[in-house]
C-alpha positions as CSV (number, residue, x, y, z in Angstrom):
1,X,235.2,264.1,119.3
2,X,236.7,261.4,121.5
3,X,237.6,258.1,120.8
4,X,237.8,255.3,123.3
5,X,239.2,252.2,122.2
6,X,238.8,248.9,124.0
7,X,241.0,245.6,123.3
8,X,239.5,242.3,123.5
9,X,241.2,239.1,123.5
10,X,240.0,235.8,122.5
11,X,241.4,232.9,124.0
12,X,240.6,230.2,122.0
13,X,239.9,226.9,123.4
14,X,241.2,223.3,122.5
15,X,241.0,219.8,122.7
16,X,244.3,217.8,122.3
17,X,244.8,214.3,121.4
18,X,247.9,212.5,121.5
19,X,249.0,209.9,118.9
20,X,251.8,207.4,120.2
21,X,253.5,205.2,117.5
22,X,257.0,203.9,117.2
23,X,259.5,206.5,116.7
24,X,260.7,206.5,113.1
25,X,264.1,205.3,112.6
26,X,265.7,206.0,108.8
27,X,266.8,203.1,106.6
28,X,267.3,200.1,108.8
29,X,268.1,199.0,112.4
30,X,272.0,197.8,111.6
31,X,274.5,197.8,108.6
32,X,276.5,195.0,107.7
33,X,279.5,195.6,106.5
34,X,281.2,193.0,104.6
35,X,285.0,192.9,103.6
36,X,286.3,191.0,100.9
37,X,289.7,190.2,99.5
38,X,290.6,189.8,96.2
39,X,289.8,191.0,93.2
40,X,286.2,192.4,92.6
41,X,283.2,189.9,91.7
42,X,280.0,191.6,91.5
43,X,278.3,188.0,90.4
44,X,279.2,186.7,92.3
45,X,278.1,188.8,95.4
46,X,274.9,189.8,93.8
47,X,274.0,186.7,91.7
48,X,275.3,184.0,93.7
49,X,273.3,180.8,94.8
50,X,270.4,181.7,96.3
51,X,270.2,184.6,94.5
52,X,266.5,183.8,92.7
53,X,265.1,184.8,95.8
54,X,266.6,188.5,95.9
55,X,264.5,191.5,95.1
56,X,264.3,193.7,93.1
57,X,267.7,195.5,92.5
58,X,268.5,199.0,91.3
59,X,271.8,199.1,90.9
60,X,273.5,202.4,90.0
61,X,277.1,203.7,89.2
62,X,278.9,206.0,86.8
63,X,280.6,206.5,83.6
64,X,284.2,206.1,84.8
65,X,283.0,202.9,87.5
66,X,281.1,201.2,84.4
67,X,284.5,201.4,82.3
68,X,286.5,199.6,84.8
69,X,288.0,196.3,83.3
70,X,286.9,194.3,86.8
71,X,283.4,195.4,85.8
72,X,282.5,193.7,82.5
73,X,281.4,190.7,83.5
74,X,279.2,192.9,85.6
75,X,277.7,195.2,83.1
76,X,277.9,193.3,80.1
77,X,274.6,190.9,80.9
78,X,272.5,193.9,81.5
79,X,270.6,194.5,77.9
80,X,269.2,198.0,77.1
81,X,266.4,198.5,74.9
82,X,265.5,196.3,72.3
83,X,268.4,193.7,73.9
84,X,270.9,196.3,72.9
85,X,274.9,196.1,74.1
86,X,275.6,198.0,77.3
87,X,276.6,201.6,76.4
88,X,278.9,203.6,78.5
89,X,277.8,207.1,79.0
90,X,275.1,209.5,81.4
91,X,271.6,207.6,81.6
92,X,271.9,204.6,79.9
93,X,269.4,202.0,81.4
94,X,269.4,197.8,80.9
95,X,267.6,195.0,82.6
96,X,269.0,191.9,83.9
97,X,265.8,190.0,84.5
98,X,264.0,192.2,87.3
99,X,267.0,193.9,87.8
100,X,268.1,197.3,86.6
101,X,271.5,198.9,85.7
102,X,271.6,202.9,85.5
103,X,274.6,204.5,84.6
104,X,275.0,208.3,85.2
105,X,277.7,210.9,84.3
106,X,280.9,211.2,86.5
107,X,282.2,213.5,89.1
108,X,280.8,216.0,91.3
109,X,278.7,218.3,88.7
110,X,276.4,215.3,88.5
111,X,275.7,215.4,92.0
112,X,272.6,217.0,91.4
113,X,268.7,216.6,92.1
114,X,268.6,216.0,88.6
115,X,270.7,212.4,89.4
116,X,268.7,211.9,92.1
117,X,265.2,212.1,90.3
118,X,267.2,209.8,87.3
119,X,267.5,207.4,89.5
120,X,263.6,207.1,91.2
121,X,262.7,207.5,87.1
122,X,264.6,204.8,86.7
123,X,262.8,202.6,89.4
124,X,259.5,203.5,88.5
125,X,259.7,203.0,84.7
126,X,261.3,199.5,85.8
127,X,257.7,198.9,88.3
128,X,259.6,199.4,91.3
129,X,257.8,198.9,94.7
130,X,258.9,200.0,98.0
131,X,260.7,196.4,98.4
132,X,263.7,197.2,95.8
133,X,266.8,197.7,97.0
134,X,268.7,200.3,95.8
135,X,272.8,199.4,95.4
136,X,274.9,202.3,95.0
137,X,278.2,201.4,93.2
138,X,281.0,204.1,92.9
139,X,282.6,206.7,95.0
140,X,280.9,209.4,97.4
141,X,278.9,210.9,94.5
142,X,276.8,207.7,94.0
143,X,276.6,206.3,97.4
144,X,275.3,209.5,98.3
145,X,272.7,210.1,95.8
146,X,271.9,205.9,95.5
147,X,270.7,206.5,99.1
148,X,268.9,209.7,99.2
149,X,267.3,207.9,96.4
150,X,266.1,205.3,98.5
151,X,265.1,207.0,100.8
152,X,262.9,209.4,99.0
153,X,261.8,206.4,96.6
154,X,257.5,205.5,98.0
155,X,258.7,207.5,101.0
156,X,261.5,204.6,101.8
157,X,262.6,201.7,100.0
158,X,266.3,200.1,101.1
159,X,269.8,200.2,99.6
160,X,273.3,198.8,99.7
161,X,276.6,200.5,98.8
162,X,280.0,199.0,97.3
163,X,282.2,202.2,97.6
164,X,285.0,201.3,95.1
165,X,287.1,204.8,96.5
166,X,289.3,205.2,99.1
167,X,287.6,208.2,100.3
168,X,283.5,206.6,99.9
169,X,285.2,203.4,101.4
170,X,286.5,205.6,104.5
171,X,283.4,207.6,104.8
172,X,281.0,208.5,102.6
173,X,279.7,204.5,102.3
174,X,279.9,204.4,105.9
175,X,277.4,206.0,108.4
176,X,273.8,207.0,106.8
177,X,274.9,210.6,105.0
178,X,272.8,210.7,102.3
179,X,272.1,213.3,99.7
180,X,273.3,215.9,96.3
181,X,274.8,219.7,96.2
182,X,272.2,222.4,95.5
183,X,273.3,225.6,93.7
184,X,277.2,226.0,94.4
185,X,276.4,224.4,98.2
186,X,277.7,221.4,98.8
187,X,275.0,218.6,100.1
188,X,272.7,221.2,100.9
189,X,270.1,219.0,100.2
190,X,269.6,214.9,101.7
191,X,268.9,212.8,104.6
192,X,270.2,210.1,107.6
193,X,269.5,206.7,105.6
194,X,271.6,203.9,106.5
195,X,272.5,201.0,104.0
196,X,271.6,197.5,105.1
197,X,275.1,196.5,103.7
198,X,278.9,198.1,102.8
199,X,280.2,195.7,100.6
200,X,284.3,196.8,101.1
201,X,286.7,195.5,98.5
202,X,290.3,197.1,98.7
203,X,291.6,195.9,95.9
204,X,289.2,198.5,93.9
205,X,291.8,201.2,95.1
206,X,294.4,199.8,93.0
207,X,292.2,201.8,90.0
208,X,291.7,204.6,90.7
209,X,293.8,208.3,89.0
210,X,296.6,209.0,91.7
211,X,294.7,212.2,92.7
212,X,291.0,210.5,93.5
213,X,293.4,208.2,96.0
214,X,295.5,211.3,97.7
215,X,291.8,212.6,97.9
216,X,290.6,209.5,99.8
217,X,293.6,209.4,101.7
218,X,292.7,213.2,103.2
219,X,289.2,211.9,104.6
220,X,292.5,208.5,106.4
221,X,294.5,211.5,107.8
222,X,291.7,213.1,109.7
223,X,290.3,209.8,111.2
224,X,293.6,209.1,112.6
225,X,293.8,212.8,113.9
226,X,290.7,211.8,115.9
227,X,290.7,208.8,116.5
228,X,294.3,206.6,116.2
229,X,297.2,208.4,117.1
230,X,299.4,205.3,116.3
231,X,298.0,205.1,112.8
232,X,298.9,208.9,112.3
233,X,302.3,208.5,113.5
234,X,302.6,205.8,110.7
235,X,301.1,207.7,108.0
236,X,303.2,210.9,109.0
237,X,306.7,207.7,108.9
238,X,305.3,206.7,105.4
239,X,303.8,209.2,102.7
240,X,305.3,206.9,100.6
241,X,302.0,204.8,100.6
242,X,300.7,207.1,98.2
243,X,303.0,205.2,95.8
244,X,302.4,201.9,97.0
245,X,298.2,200.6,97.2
246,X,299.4,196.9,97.9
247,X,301.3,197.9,101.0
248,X,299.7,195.9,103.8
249,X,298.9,199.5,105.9
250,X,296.1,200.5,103.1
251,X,293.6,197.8,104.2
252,X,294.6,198.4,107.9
253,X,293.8,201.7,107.6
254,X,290.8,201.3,105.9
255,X,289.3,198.7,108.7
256,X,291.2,201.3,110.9
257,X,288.9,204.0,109.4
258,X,285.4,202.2,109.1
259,X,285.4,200.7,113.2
260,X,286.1,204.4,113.8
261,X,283.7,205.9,112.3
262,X,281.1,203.0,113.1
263,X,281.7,203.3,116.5
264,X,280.6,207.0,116.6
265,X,277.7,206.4,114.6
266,X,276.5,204.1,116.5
267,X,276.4,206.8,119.0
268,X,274.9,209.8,117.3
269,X,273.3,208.5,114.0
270,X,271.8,212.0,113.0
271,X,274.9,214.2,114.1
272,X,273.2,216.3,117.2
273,X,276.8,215.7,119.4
274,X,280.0,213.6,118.8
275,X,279.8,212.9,115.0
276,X,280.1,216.4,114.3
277,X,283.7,215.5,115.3
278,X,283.9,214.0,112.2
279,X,283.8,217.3,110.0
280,X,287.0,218.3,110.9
281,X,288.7,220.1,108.1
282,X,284.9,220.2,106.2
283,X,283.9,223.9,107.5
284,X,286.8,225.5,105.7
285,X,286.8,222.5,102.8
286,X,283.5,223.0,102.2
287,X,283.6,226.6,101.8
288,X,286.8,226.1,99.3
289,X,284.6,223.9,97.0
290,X,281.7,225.6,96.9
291,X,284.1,228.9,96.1
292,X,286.3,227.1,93.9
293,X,283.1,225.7,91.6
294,X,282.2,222.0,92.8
295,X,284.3,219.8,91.3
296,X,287.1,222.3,90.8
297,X,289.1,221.1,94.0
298,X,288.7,217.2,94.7
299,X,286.7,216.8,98.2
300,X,290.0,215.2,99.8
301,X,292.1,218.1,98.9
302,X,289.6,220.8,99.9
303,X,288.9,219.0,103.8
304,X,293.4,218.2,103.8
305,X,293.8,221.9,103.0
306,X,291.0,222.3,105.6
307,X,292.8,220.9,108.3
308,X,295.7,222.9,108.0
309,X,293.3,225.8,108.1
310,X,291.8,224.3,111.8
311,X,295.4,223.8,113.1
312,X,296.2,227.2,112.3
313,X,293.2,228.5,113.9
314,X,293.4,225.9,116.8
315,X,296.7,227.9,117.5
316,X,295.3,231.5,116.7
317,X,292.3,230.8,119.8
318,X,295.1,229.4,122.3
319,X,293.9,225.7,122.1
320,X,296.9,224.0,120.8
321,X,300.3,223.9,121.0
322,X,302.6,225.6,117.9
323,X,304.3,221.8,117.7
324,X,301.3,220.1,116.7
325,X,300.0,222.8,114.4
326,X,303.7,222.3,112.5
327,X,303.3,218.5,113.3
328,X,299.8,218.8,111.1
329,X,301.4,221.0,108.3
330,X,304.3,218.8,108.2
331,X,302.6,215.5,106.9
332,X,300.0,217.2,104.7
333,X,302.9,218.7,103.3
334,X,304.3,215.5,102.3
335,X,301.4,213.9,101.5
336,X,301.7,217.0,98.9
337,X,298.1,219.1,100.2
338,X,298.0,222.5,99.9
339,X,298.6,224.0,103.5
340,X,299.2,228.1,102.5
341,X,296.2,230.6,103.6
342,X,295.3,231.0,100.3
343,X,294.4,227.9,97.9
344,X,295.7,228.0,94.1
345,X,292.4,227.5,93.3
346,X,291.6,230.4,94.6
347,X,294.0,232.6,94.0
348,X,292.6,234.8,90.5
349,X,288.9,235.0,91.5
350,X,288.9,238.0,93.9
351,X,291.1,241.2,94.0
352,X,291.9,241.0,97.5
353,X,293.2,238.7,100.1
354,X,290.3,240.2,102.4
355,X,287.6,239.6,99.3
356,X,288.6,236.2,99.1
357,X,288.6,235.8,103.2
358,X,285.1,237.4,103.5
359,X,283.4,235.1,100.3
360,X,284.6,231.8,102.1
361,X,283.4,232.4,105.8
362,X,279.8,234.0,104.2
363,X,280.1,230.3,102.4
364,X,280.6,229.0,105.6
365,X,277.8,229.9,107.5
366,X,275.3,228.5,105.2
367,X,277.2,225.1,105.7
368,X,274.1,223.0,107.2
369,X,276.3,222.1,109.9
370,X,275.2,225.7,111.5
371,X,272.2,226.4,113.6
372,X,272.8,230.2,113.3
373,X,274.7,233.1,111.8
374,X,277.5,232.1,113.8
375,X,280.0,229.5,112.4
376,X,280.8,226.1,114.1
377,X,284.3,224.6,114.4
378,X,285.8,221.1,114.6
379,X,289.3,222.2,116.3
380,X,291.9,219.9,118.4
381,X,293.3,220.5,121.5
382,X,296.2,217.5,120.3
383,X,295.8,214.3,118.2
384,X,292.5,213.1,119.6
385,X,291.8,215.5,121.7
386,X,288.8,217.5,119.9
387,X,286.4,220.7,120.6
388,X,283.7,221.9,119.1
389,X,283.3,225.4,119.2
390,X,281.9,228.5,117.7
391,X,285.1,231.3,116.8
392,X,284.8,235.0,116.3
393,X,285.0,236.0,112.3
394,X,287.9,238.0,112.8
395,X,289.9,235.1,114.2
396,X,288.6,232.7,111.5
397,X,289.1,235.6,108.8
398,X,293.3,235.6,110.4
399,X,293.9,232.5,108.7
400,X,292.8,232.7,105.6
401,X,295.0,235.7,104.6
């Protein structure tokens, strides 16, 4: 018996109706960014005159923020529960008025979802509507999250940031990044949200452990590399300046820093062409954290250590010269960065150099800076001369044994 098949294809048939609207821009139109001298007053910015007409503010910071001696007359007229004292530690809630105060735990093991949905709770259990502004006060960690918050918060609310680190100051504060690691991948999971307003004090710098400032001053280095040759030719003359916060170059370099990285995005908000110049050093930092255990290896030190790595491989492809991959070496050397193949922190977890090689660049291409299973590069040609480019995994894999 024979069998004749026969195919038949449906074409189905539509009607299509177009919706225009306004395209949706995230967070605000501008950011104001306000520099202040002096030491800190957070009454006086927040509850000066005028300020009964304010909304709604959540403000959020951390353990180690909340401790600061500049802070007290901050903290200490929030009331917790039952008109209780402010208590320092994770997830302690008080009310000033309308206002709320939430403090979580420090450092980058609290960079979780888990912070992020503390600080929505924290909104709604205070009636929070879609007017509150959300003020991030801290380093990267909080900025981050306080955003992504606000952005998620009744599908968008608002939110200003007082970075009070050299490296939030220089970078995470500034430019719309929002968001919180996921598993061991580092800010796997966020959004572009913008804050209305950067409140920049330098004088918060002057607190901080020596190796949260040589961690800021990583994220310094590589905005000179791309941006301001001058100011890395005075930074490579003076590593003394880790020693000194009141030298006049710390709040030149800052203002250096933030017009840099304002200027580019201004350009490219959401990262689809030149701000991706800004993650040089982050592909191999990155991968070092997430490796490491986040938290293990400050951010500074894993994107300073990653730098060395993008000279090195900058050389390796024939872009640069061997003079300015030395030239790079040579000041994060004295800045006292790890610049060797192989990071300390690194160096028990895997029982061969080529282990260890392969585990980073599979960390690598899950970075969500990559579109595919290929791996994209922020190299240099020179001091501000910058590619982007995708590099073969044996050429990547050459410098990190």
């Amino acid at each position: 018996m024979k069998y004749r098949f026969s195919l038949i294809y449906l074409i189905m048939q539509f009607e299509e109706k177009n919706i225009a609207y306004p395209p949706v821009h995230p967070g605000t139109d501008r950011t104001f960014i306000r520099f202040y001298s002096g030491i800190p007053d957070l009454n006086s910015i927040f509850y000066g005159s005028g300020s009964d007409d304010n909304p709604q503010r959540i403000f959020v910071t951390d353990t180690n923020v909340a401790s600061l001696t500049v802070l007290k007359p901050f903290i200490t007229l929030f009331r917790g529960e039952n008109f209780s004292q402010p208590e320092i530690k994770p997830l302690w809630t008080g009310r000033r008025g309308k206002d709320v105060l939430l403090i979580l735990g420090s450092g980058e093991p609290y960079k979780t979802i888990e912070s992020v949905l503390a600080i929505c709770k924290a909104a709604i259990d205070a009636n929070g509507q879609r007017s509150a502004v959300f003020v991030g006060i801290g380093g990267g960690v909080i900025t981050d999250m306080t955003a992504f918050a606000a952005s998620i918060f009744k599908r968008g609310s608002s939110c200003e940031l007082m970075p009070t680190t050299l490296l939030s100051m220089v970078d995470a504060a500034v430019g719309g990044k929002t968001g919180c690691d996921f598993d061991t991948y580092k800010n796997m999971i966020g959004s572009f949200f913008p804050a209305q307003k950067i409140h920049i004090i330098p004088s918060f710098i002057e607190s901080l452990p020596a190796g949260e400032y040589r961690s800021g001053m990583a994220e310094v280095v590589k905005t000179a590399l791309l941006y301001s040759k001058e100011l890395f030719e005075k930074l490579a003359a003076r590593p003394e300046i880790l020693e000194n916060r009141k030298d006049p170059l710390v709040e030149e370099m800052i203002r250096i820093c933030v017009n840099a990285k304002a200027a580019v995005v201004e350009q490219d908000l959401t990262e689809k062409n030149i701000r991706m110049q800004l993650n040089l050093g982050h592909t191999f930092g990155h991968a070092l954290e997430s490796r490491a255990g986040l938290g293990t290896v400050t951010h500074g030190d894993a994107v300073a250590w990653g730098m060395v790595r993008a000279a090195e491989l900058s050389k390796k492809i024939g872009l640069c010269s061997s003079a300015y991959t030395e030239k790079v070496k040579a000041v994060m050397a004295s800045f006292g960065w790890e610049t060797s193949p192989v990071h300390p922190a690194l160096k028990d977890k895997y029982k061969t150099d080529e282990e260890r090689a392969h585990s980073l660049f599979d960390a690598m291409k899950k970075d969500k800076k990559n579109s595919s299973s290929k791996v994209r590069f922020v190299l240099q040609e020179d001091i501000s001369e910058t590619v982007i480019t995708e590099v073969n995994e044996s050429d990547v894999l050459s410098v990190l044994m």
